[in-house]
C-alpha positions as CSV (number, residue, x, y, z in Angstrom):
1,X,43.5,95.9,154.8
2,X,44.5,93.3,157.3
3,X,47.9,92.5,157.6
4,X,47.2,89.1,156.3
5,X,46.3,90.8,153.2
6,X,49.1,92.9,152.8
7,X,51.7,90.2,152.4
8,X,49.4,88.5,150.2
9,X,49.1,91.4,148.5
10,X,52.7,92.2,148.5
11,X,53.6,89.1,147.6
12,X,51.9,89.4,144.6
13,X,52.9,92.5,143.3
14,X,56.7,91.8,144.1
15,X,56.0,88.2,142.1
16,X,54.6,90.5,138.9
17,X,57.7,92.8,139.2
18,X,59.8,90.0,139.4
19,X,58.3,88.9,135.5
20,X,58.1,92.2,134.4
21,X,62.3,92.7,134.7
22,X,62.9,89.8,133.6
23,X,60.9,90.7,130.5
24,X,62.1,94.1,130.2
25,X,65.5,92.5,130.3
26,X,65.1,89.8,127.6
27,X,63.6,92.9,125.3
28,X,66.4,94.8,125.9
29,X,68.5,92.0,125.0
30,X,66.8,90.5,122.0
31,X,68.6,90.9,118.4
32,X,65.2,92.6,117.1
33,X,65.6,94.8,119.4
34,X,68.9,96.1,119.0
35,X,69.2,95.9,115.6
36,X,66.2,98.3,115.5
37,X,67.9,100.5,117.5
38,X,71.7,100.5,116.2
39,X,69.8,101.1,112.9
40,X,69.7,104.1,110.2
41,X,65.9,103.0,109.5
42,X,64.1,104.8,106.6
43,X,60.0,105.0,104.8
44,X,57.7,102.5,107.2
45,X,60.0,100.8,108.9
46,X,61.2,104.3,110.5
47,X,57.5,105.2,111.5
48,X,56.6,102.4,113.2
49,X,60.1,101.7,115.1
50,X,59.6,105.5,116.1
51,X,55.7,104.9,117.3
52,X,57.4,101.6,119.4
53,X,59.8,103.8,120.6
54,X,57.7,106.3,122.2
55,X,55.8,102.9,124.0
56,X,59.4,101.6,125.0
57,X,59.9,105.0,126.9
58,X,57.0,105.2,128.3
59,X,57.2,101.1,129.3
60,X,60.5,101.9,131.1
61,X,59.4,105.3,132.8
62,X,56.1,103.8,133.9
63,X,58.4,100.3,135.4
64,X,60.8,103.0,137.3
65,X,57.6,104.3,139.4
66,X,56.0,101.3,139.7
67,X,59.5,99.3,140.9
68,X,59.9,102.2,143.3
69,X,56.7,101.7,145.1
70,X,57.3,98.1,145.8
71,X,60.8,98.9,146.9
72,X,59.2,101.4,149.2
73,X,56.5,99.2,150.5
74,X,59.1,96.3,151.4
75,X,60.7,98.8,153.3
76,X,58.3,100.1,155.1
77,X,56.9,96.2,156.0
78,X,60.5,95.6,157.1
79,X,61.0,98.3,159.3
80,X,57.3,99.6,160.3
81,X,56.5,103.5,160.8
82,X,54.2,105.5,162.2
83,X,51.4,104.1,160.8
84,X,52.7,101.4,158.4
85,X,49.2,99.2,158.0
86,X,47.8,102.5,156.4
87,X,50.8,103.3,154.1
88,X,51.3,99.8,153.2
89,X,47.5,99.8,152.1
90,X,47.7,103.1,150.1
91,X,50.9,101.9,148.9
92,X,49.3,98.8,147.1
93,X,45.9,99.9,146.6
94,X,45.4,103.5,146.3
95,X,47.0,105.8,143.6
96,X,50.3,105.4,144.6
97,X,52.6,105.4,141.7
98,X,53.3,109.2,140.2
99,X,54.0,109.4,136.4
100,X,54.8,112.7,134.8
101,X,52.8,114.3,132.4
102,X,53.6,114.1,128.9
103,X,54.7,117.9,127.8
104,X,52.1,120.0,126.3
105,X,52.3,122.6,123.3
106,X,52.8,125.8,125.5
107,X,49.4,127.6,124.0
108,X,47.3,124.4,125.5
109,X,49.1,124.2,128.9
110,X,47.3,126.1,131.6
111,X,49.3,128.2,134.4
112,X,48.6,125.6,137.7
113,X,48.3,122.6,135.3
114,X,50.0,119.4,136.8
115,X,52.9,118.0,135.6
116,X,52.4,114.5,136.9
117,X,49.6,112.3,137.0
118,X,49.2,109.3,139.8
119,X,47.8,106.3,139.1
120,X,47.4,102.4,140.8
121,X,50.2,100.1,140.5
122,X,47.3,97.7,138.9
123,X,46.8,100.7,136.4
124,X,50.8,101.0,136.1
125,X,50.8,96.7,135.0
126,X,47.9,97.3,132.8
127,X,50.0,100.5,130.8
128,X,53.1,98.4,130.5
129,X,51.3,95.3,129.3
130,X,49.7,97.2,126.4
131,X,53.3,99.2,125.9
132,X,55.2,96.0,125.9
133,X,52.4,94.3,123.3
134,X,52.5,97.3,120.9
135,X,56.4,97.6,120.9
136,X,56.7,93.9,120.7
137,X,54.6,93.8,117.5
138,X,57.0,95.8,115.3
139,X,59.8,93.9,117.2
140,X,59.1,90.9,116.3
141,X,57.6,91.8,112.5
142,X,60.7,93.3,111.7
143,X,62.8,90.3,113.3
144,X,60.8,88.1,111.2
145,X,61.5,90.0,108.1
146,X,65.4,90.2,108.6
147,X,65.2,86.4,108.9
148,X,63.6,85.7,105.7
149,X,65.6,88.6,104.0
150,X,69.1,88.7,105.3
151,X,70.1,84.9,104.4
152,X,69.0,85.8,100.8
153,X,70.7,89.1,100.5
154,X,74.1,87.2,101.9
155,X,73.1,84.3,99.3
156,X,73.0,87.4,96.8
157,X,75.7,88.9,98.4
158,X,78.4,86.3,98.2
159,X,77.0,85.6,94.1
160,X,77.7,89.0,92.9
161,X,81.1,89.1,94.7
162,X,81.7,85.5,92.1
163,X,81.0,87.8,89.7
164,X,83.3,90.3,90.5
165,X,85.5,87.5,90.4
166,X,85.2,86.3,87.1
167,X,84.5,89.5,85.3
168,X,88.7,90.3,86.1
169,X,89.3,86.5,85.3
170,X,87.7,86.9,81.6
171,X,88.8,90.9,81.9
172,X,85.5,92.9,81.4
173,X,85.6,96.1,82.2
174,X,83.9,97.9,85.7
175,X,81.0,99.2,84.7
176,X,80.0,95.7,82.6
177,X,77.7,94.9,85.3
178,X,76.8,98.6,87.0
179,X,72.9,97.6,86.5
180,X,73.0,94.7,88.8
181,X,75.3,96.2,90.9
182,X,72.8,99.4,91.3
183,X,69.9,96.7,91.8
184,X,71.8,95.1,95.0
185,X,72.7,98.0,96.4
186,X,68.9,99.0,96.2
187,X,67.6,95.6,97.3
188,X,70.3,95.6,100.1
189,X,69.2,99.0,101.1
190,X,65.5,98.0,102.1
191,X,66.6,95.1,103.6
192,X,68.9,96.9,105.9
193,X,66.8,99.9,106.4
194,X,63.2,99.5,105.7
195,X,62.4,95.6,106.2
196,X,58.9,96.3,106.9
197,X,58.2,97.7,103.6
198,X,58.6,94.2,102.1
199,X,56.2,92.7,104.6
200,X,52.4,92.0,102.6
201,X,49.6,90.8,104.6
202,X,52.0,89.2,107.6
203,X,53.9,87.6,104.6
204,X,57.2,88.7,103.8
205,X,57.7,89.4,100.1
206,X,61.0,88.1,98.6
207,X,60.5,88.8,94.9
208,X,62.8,91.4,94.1
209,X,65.3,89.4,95.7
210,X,64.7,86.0,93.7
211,X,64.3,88.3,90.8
212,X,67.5,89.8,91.2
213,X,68.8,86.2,92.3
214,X,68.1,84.9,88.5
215,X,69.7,87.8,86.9
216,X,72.7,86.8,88.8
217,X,72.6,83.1,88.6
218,X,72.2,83.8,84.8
219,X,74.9,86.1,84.6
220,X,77.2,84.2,87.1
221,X,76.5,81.1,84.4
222,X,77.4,83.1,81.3
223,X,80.8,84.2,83.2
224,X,81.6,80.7,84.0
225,X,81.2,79.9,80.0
226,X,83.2,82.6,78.9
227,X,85.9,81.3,81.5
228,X,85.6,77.9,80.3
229,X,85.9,79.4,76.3
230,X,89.2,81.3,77.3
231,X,90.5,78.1,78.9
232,X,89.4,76.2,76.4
233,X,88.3,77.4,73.4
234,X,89.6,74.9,71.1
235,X,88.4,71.8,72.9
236,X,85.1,73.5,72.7
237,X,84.7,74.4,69.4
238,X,86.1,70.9,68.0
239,X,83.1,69.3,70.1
240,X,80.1,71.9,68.8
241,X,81.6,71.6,65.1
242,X,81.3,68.1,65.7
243,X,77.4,68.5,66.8
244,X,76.8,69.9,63.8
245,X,78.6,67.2,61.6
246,X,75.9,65.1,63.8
247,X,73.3,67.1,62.7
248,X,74.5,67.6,59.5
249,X,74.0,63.6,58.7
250,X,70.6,63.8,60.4
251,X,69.3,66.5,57.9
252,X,70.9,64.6,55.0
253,X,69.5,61.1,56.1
254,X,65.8,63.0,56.4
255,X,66.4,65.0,52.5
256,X,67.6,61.7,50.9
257,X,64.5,59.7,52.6
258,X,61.9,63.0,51.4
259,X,63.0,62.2,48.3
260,X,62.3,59.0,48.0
261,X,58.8,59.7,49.8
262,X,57.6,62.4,47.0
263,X,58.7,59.3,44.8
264,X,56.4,56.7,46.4
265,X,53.7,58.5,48.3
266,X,51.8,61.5,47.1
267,X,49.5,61.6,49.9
268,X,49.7,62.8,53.0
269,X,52.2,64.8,51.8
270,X,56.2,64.8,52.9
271,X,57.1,67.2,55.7
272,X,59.6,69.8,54.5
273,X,63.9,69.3,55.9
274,X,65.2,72.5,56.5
275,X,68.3,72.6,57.0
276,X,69.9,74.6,59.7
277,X,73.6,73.5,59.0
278,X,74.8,76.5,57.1
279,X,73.4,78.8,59.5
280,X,75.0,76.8,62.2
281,X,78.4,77.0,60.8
282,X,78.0,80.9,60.0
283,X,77.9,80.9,63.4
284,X,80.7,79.1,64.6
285,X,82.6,81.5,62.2
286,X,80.9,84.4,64.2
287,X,82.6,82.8,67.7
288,X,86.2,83.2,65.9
289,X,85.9,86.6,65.1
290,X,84.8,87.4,68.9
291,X,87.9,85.3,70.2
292,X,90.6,87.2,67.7
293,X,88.6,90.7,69.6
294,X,89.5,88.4,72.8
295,X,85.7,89.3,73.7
296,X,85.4,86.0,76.3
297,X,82.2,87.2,77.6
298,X,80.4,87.2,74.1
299,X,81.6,83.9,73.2
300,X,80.5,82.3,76.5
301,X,76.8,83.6,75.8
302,X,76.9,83.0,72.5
303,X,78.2,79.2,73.1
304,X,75.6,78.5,75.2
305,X,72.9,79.7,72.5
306,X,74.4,77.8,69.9
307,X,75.0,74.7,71.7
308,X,71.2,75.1,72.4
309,X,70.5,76.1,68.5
310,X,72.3,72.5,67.8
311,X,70.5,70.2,70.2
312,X,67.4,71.8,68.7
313,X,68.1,71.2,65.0
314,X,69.2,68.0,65.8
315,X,66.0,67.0,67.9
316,X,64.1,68.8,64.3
317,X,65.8,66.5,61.9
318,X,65.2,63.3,63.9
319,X,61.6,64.1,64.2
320,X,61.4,64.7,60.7
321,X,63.1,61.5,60.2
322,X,61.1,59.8,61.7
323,X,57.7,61.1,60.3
324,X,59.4,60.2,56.5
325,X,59.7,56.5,57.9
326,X,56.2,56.3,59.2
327,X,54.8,57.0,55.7
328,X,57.2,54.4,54.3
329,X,56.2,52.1,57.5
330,X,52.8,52.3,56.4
331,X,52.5,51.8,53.1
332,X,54.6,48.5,53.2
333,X,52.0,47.6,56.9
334,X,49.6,48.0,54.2
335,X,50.7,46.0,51.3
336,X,51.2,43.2,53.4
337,X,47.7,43.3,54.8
338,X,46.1,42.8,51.2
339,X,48.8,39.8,50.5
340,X,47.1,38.5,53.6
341,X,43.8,38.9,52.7
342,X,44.3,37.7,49.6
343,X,45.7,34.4,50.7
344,X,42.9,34.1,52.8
345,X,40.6,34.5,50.0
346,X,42.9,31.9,48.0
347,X,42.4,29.3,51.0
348,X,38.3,30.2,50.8
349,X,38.3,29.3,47.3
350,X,37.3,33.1,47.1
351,X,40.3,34.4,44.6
352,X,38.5,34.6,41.5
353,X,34.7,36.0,42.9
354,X,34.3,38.9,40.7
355,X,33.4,41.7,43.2
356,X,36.4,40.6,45.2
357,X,38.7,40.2,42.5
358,X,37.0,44.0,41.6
359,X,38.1,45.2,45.3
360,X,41.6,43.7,45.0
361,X,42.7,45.0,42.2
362,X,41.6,48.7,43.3
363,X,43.5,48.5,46.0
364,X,46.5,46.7,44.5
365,X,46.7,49.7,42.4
366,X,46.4,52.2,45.1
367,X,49.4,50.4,46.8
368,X,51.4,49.6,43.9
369,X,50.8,52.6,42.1
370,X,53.5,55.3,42.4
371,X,53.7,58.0,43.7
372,X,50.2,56.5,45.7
373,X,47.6,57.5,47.9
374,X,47.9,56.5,51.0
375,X,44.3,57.3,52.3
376,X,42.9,55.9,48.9
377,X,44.7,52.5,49.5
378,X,43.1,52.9,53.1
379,X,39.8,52.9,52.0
380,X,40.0,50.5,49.2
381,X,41.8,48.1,51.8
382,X,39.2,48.5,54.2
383,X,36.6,48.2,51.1
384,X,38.1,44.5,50.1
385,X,38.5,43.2,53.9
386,X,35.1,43.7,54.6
387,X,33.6,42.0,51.5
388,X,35.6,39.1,52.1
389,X,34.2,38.7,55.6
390,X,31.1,39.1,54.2
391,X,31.6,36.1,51.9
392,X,33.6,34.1,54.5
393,X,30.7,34.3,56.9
394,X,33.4,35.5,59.6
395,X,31.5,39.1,60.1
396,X,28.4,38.9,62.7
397,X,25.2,39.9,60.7
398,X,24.6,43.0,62.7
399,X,28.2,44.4,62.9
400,X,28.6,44.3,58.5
401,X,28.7,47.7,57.4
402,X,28.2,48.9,53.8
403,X,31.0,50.5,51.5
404,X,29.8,53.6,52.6
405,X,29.4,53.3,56.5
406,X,32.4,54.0,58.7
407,X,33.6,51.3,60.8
408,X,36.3,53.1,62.6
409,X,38.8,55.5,61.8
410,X,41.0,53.1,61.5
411,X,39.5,51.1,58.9
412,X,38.5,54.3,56.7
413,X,41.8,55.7,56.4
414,X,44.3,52.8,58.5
415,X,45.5,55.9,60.7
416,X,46.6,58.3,58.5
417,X,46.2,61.5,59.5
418,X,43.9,63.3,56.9
């Protein structure tokens, strides 16, 4: 080599050396990294920190040779030699940096095997690159795994110690809660030990963590009940007593107005009202007998079903309600379509036609008729308002339809469900 291209040479090799430590540092310095190493790593996580392991040794034994080289060959440009052109050139070229040997089973080794191995520094930049990718990989998997894990398990964390909390403030015993407890030490465990195992196709899998997240939102909830009973318990029977009253006058409202639909309309037929009430106020009675065994934890579950078992009923009854009205609704939308029709047939000078008059009064008795039809009147409304058009003039030739056709569901049965 000229001497030109030795310092260009050297130059460059310095300038990679240069990258290289400051790489090597920021590794060495990267919360990955360490936490890797500080930990007591278990299953997959273990193996593969243990195969980037054997690259990080190798990365650092392979820079110490290499960094010596250069160290050696700005020395020797510095302060010349015997023949420094020559050693500078085998120094950057040739096989300069000496590695040892990784250590063979004794029964493979042979008695004037080598121990070391010497190799380019270009070959020494191309073995640290691929050691520093391959230990990198896990490095960075595992940091991205701790970052979607450990807020969660802190979230979890900082729930089950609320838990803790309120389980002495409503006085449960320790072992009330031993399962969950089991599960977070569990989840916590692969999360501190064995990230990797949670990571599925480059994805990191957080389901047993928002699994056991639910459990303890659920069970944090129920505590925070059975506080609220013990602190309250009067205040919050009188308002779920009063509920039921609520419902209570609902149910009655909807009996009272089935009665009177059986009375008026036999078809379609009158829901059923069940009525929940005396079930409800077993119930309550059940709640009293948990707070005399001071059993605050049972009454805050169970006052959460039953407030749900009240809005329920209640939302029942006023359905039913309202389905008993609609029948009523509709029979009196009915009768006051024939009075229309009628008085439009009056006006016509149509009132005593004898097919009409026929049509009227078989649907008069439908409607006035009791307990009535209401798909019956339907039909014999429909039945009279289309003969009157007919007479009137007002239907279009090619839109009459005969007793028998359907016009529309409307017409044939006014909406009533069949």
């Amino acid at each position: 080599m000229s001497w030109e291209g030795v310092d260009h040479a050297l130059n460059r090799v310095r300038g990679e050396a240069d990258r290289i430590a400051l790489n090597l540092a920021d590794l060495d310095r990267h919360v990955g990294y360490q936490l890797l190493r500080e930990a007591d790593l278990v299953g997959g996580t273990r193996s593969r920190w243990d195969q980037a392991s054997v690259h990080l040794h190798r990365l650092w034994t392979v820079h110490g040779a290499f960094a010596a080289v250069i160290d050696r060959a700005v020395r020797v440009r510095a302060n010349g030699g015997e023949d420094p052109l020559g050693e500078l050139t085998f120094l950057l070229l040739g096989e300069s940096v000496t590695l040892p040997l990784a250590e063979q089973p004794l029964r493979e080794r042979g008695l004037l095997d080598p121990d070391t191995e010497h190799i380019t520094l270009a070959e020494a930049v191309a073995r640290m690159s691929a050691d520093y990718e391959e230990a990198t990989e896990v490095i960075s998997a595992a940091e991205t795994a701790w970052d979607a894990l450990h807020p969660r398990l802190g979230e979890l964390e900082s729930m089950w110690q609320e838990v803790c909390t309120l389980s002495d403030q409503v006085e449960l015993g320790d072992d009330q809660h031993e399962n969950l407890r089991e599960q977070l030490f569990r989840v916590g465990e692969t999360v501190r030990r064995d990230p990797l195992s949670l990571v599925v196709d480059a994805r990191v899998d957080t389901s047993s963590l928002d699994r056991l997240r639910g459990l303890l939102d659920r069970t944090r909830g129920e505590l925070r009940d059975a506080l609220r009973m013990r602190d309250s318990y009067t205040e919050s029977i009188k308002r779920l007593v009063s509920a039921i009253d609520d419902v209570e006058q609902v149910v009655r409202r909807a009996g009272e107005l089935r009665a009177r639909v059986i009375a008026k309309i036999s078809s379609p037929r009158a829901i059923d009202v069940p009525d929940p009430v005396p079930g409800l106020r077993a119930a309550v009675v059940e709640m009293d007998i948990l707070r005399s065994q001071s059993d605050w934890w049972g009454l805050g579950a169970r006052l959460g079903q039953l407030q749900r078992s009240v809005h329920q009923a209640g939302d029942d009854a006023k359905e039913r309600e309202d389905n008993l009205t609609g029948l009523l609704q509709r029979r009196a939308e009915l009768r006051g379509r024939l009075d229309a029709f009628r008085a439009r047939s009056v006006r016509l000078g149509l009132a005593e036609h004898e097919r009409l008059t026929e049509l009227h009064g078989r649907a008069h008795w439908e409607l006035w008729n009791a307990p009535c039809d209401l798909r019956a009147a339907t039909v014999a409304l429909s039945a009279y308002q289309r003969r009157l058009q007919e007479l009137s003039g007002d239907e279009p030739p090619g839109s009459r339809t005969t007793p028998g056709d359907r016009a529309s569901d409307g017409e044939t049965d006014g909406g009533v469900s069949r």
